[in-house]
C-alpha positions in Angstrom: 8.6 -8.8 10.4 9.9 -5.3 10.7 10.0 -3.5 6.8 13.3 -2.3 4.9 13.8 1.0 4.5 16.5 2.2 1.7 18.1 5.8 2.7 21.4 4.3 1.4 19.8 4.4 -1.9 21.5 6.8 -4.9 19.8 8.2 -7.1 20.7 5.1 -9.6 18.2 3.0 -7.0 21.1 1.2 -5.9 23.7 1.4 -2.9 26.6 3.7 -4.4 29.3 1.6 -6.2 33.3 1.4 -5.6 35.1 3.5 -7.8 36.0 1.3 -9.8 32.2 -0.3 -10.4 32.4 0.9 -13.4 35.6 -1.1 -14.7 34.8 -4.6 -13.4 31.5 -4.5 -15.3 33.1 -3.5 -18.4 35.5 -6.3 -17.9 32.8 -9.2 -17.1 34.3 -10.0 -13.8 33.2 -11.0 -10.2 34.9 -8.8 -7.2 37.6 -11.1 -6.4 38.8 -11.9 -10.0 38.9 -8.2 -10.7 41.0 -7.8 -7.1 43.4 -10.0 -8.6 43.8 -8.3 -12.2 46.8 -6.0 -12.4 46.2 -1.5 -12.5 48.0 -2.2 -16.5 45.7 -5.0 -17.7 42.3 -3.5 -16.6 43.3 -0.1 -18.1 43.9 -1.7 -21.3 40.9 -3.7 -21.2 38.1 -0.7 -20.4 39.6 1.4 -23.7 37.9 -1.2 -25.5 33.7 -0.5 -26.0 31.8 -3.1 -24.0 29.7 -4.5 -26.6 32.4 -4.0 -29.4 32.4 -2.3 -32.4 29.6 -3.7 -34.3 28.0 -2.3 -37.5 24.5 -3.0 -36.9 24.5 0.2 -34.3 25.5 2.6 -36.6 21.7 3.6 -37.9 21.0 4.4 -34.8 23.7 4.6 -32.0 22.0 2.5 -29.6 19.8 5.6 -28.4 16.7 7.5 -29.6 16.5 10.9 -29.4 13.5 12.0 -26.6 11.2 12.5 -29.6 11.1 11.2 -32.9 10.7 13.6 -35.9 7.5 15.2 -34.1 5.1 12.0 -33.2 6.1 12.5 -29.4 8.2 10.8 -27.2 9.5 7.6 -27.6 8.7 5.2 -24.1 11.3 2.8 -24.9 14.6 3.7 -26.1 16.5 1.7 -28.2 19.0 0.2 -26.4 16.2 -0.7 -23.9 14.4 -3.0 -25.9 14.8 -6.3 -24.8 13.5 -10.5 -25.2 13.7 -13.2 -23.3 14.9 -15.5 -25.1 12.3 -18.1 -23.9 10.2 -16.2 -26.5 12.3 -18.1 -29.2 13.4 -21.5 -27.5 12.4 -23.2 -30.3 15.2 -21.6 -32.2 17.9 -21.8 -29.8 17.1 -26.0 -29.5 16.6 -25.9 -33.3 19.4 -28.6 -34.7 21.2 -26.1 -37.4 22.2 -29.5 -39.6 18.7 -30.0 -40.0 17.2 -27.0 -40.7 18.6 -23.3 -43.2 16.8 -21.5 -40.1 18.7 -19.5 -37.3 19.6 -22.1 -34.9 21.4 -22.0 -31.6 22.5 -19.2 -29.8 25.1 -17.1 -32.1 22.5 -17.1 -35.2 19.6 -16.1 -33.4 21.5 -13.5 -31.9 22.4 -11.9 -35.5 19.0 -12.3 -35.9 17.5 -10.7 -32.9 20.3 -7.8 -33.3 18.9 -7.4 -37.2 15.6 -7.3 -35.7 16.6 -3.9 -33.7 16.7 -5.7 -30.4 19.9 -4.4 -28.2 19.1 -6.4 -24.8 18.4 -10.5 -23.9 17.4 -12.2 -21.2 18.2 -15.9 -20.9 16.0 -18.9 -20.0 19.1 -21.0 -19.1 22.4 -21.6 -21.6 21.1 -24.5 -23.5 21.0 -25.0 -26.9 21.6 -27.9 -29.6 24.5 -30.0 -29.4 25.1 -29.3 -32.8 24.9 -25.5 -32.8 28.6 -23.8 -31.9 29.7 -24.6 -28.5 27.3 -27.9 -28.1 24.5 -28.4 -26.0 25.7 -27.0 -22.4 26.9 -23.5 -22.1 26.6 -23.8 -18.2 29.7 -23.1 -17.2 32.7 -20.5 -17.4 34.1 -21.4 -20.7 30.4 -21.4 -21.8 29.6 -18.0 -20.7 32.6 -16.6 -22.1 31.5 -18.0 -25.5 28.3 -16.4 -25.2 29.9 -13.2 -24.5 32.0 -13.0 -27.6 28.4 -13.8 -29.4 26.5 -10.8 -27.7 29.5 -8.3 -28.3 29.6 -9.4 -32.3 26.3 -8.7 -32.6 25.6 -5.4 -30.9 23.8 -7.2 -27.8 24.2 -7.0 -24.3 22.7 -9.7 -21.8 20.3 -8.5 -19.0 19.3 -11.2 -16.8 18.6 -14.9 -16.8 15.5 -16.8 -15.3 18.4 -19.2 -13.8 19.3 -21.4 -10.7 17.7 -19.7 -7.3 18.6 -22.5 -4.7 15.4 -24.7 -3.3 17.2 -25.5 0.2 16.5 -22.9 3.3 19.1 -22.5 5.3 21.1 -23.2 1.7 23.5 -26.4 1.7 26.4 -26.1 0.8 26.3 -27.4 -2.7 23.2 -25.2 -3.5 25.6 -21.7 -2.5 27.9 -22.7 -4.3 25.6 -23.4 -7.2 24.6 -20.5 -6.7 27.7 -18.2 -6.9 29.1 -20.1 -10.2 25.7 -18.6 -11.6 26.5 -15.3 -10.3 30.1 -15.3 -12.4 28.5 -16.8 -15.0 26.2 -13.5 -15.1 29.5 -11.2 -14.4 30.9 -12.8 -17.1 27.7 -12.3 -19.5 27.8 -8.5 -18.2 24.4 -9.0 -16.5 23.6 -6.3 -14.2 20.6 -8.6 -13.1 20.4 -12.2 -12.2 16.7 -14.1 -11.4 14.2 -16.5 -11.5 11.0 -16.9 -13.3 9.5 -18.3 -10.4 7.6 -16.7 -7.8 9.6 -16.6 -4.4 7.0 -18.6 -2.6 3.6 -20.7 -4.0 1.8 -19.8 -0.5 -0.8 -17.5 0.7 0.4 -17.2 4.3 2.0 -14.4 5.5 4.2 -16.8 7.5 6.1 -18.7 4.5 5.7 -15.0 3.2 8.6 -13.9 5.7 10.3 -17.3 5.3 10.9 -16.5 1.5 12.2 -12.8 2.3 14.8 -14.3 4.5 16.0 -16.4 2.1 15.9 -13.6 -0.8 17.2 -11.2 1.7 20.0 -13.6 2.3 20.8 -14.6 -1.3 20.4 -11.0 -2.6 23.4 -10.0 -0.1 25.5 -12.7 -2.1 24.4 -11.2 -5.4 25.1 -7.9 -4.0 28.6 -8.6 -2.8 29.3 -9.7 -6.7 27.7 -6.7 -8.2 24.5 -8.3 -9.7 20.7 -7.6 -8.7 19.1 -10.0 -7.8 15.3 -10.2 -8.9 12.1 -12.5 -8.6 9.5 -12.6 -11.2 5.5 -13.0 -10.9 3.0 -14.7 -12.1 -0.7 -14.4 -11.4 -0.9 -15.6 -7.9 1.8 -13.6 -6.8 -1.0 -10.8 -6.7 -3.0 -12.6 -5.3 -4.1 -11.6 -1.6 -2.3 -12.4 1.5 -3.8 -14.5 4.1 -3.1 -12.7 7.4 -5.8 -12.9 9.8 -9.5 -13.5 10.4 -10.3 -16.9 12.0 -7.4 -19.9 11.9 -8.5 -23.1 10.1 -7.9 -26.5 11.5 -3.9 -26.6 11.2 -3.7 -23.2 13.0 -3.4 -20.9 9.7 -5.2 -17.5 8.8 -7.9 -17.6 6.4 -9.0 -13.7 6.0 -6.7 -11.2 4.1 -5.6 -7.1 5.2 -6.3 -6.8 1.7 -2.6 -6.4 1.2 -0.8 -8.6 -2.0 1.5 -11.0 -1.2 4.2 -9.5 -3.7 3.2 -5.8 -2.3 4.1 -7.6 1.6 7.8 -9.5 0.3 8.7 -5.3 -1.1 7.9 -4.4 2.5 9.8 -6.8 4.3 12.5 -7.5 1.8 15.4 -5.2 1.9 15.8 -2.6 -1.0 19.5 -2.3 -1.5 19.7 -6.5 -2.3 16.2 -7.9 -3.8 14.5 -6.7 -6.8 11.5 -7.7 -9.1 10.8 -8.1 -12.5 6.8 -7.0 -13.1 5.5 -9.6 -15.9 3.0 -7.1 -17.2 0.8 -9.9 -18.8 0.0 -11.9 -15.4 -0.1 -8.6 -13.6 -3.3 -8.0 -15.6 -4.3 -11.6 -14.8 -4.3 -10.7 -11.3 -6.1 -7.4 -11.7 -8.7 -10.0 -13.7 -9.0 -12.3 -11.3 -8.2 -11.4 -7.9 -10.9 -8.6 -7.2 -12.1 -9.3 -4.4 -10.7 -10.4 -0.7 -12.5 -11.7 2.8 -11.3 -8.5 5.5 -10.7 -10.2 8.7 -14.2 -9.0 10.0 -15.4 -11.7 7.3 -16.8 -9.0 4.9 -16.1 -9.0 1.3 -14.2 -6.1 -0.2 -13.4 -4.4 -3.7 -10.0 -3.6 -4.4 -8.6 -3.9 -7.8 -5.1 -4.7 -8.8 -3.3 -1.4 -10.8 -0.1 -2.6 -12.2 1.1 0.3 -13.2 0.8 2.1 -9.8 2.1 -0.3 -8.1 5.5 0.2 -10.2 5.4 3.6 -9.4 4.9 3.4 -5.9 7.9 1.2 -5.8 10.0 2.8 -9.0 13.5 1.4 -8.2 12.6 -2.1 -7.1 11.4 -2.7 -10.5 14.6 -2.7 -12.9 13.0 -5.1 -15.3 9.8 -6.1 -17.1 8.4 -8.7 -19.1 6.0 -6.9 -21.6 3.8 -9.4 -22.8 0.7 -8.9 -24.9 -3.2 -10.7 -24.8 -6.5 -10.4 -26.1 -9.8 -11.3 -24.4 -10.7 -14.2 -22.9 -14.1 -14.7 -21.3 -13.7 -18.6 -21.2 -10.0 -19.3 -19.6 -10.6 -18.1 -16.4 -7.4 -15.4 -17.3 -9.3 -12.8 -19.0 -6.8 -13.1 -21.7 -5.1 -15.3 -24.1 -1.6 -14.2 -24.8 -0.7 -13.0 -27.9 2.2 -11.1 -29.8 3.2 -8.0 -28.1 1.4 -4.7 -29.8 -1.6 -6.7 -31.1 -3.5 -7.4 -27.9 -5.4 -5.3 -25.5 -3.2 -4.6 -22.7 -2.6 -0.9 -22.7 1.3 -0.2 -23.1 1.2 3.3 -24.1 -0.6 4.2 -20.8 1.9 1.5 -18.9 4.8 3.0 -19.8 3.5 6.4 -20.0 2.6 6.1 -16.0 5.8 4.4 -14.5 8.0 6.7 -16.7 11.5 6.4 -15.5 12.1 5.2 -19.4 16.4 4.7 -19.0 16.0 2.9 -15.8 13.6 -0.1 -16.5 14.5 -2.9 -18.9 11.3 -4.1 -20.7 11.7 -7.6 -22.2 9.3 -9.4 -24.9 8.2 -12.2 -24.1 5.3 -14.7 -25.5 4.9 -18.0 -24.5 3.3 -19.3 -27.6 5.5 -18.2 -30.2 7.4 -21.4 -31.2 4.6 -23.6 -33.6 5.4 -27.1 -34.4 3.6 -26.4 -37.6 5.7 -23.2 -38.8 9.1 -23.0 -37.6 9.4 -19.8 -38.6 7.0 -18.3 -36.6 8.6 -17.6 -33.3 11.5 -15.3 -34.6 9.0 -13.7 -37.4 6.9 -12.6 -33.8 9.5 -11.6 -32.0 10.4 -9.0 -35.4 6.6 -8.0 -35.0 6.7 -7.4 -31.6 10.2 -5.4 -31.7 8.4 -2.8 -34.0 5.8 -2.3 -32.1 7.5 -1.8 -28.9 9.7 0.3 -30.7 6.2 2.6 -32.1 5.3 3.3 -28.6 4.9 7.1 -28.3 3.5 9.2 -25.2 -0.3 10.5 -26.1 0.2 14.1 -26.1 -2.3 16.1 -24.5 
């Protein structure tokens, strides 16, 4: 499979935009719904402020300043600091009849925006039937609902771990599944759409090039609605490729280059339409556990995973993260057990410090083991902890 190039690239890291880009973001629309608005009704609508006027921006105006009252430079900028909202599912389900808690989508929004945070990514637009809106916000109406909810409250949404079709070639139903998804995200004001899967469970460099002509494929959709499209990891994802060496019994490789399989789909993916979200926490996984490879010659080789250089190798395919935090673990065959973000082990400071590029990436907290069945408090009480210490992230001066 013959590897994308990207000289069409701006210096935004995507192909340049229509003049008028700009407008039908601001307005929530797909391409051929903004076609059809009238020169006099989209003026009027971009005078208005995207995200509305809300008070909670005014202490700090939805930016930092490059450094912060002489403790260096801050890595993540205010209105960079994002969660998936995964993080706090348990509030989102949470039945608000039943409980003096935030519960459903509009109140743990205010509560996320008191927090500090200024960006969400979603996990899917359910909630409890009894919140505002009911249970399904899957759907036009829905999304517009959720809208009016992030622009109260100061928030903007920045991706969704959503529907990425399972057929190849894609059925009918599936794309057009698919593109309701994509004006859902228009609507929402996503400038990213994506999965929390990884694009393919295999090690073989064939179903490799299988899944980069379907993301290829799909990410032209995406593309021709405005929206990145990105893929997310999980350990195995950096795990090594199987590519050559000796085939097995069903005619498959079963010796690596050395190469990842997620450093292989950026090669052979194109640039301009497919993107990837680095989970920082399984990256480190991967470093952990995937050390060492069989070269086709059948010797064993070193080569350990860098995270943060692989980023910076590949700066621009890399709009989003999900920054994640863990502590040691010697017995779960991880090398770490996860834990709220700024009280583990994972060095951030460095992280961030390395792949720079601070305006352009989108890093989003995330912790699987927030909700507690014992403490329903917990999970939005974490996500507070972890906004603050994202937000104390400083570059080490030298």
């Amino acid at each position: 499979m013959t590897p994308f190039t990207d000289p069409s690239l701006t210096d935004s890291g995507t192909a340049a935009d229509a003049p008028d880009e700009s407008l039908r973001r601001a307005l929530g629309v797909n391409r051929r719904r903004f076609l059809s608005t009238c020169t006099a009704v989209a003026a009027g609508a971009v005078a208005a402020p995207v995200f509305g006027a809300s008070p909670v921006l005014a202490h700090d105006g939805g930016r930092d300043h490059d450094h912060d009252h002489g403790r260096g430079q801050i890595l993540v900028p205010a209105d960079k600091r994002g969660i998936i909202l995964y993080t706090v599912r348990d509030a989102t389900a949470r039945d608000p009849l039943a409980s003096d808690l935030p519960s459903g989508f509009r109140e743990v929004f205010k509560q996320l925006s008191r927090h500090g945070y200024r960006q969400v990514e979603f996990a899917g637009y359910n909630q409890h039937a009894n919140a505002p809106g009911g249970a399904a916000l899957e759907s036009v109406q829905g999304a517009r609902l959720l809208r009016s909810w992030l622009d109260e409250y100061g928030l903007r949404a920045q991706g969704n771990h959503g529907f990425i079709p399972s057929s190849w070639p894609l059925t009918t139903a599936d794309k057009d599944t698919f593109k309701k998804h994509l004006e859902i995200a228009n609507i929402l004001g996503m400038d990213h759409m994506g999965t929390g899967g990884d694009p393919t469970g295999s090690s073989y460099r064939a179903d490799w090039d299988v899944a980069a002509d379907k993301w290829n494929a799909l990410g032209a959709i995406a593309h021709r609605e405005g929206i990145k499209l990105y893929t997310h990891n999980h350990d195995s994802a950096y795990g090594f490729l199987l590519d050559g060496g000796p085939l097995d019994d069903q005619g498959r490789p079963t010796r690596s280059s050395g190469i990842r399989k997620l450093e292989y789909f950026l090669k052979v993916t194109d640039p301009k339409v497919v993107w990837l979200e680095m989970d920082i926490f399984w990256a480190h996984v991967a470093q952990y556990k995937f050390r060492e490879y069989t070269a086709h010659d059948g010797s064993t080789r070193k080569n350990v995973f860098d995270p943060a250089g692989l980023v910076a190798r590949n700066n621009r395919r890399y709009p989003l993260f999900h920054a994640k935090d863990g502590v040691v673990s010697t017995t779960n065959g991880m090398g770490y057990d996860m834990v709220p973000f700024g009280t583990g082990v994972i060095d951030y400071t460095t992280f961030f410090s390395r792949v720079g590029q601070r305006n352009y990436h989108n890093p989003m907290i995330e912790d699987d083991n927030s909700p507690s069945a014992s403490d329903p408090s917990q999970s939005l009480r974490e996500a507070k902890i972890s906004y603050d210490n994202l937000a104390a992230l400083r570059k080490r001066r030298h």
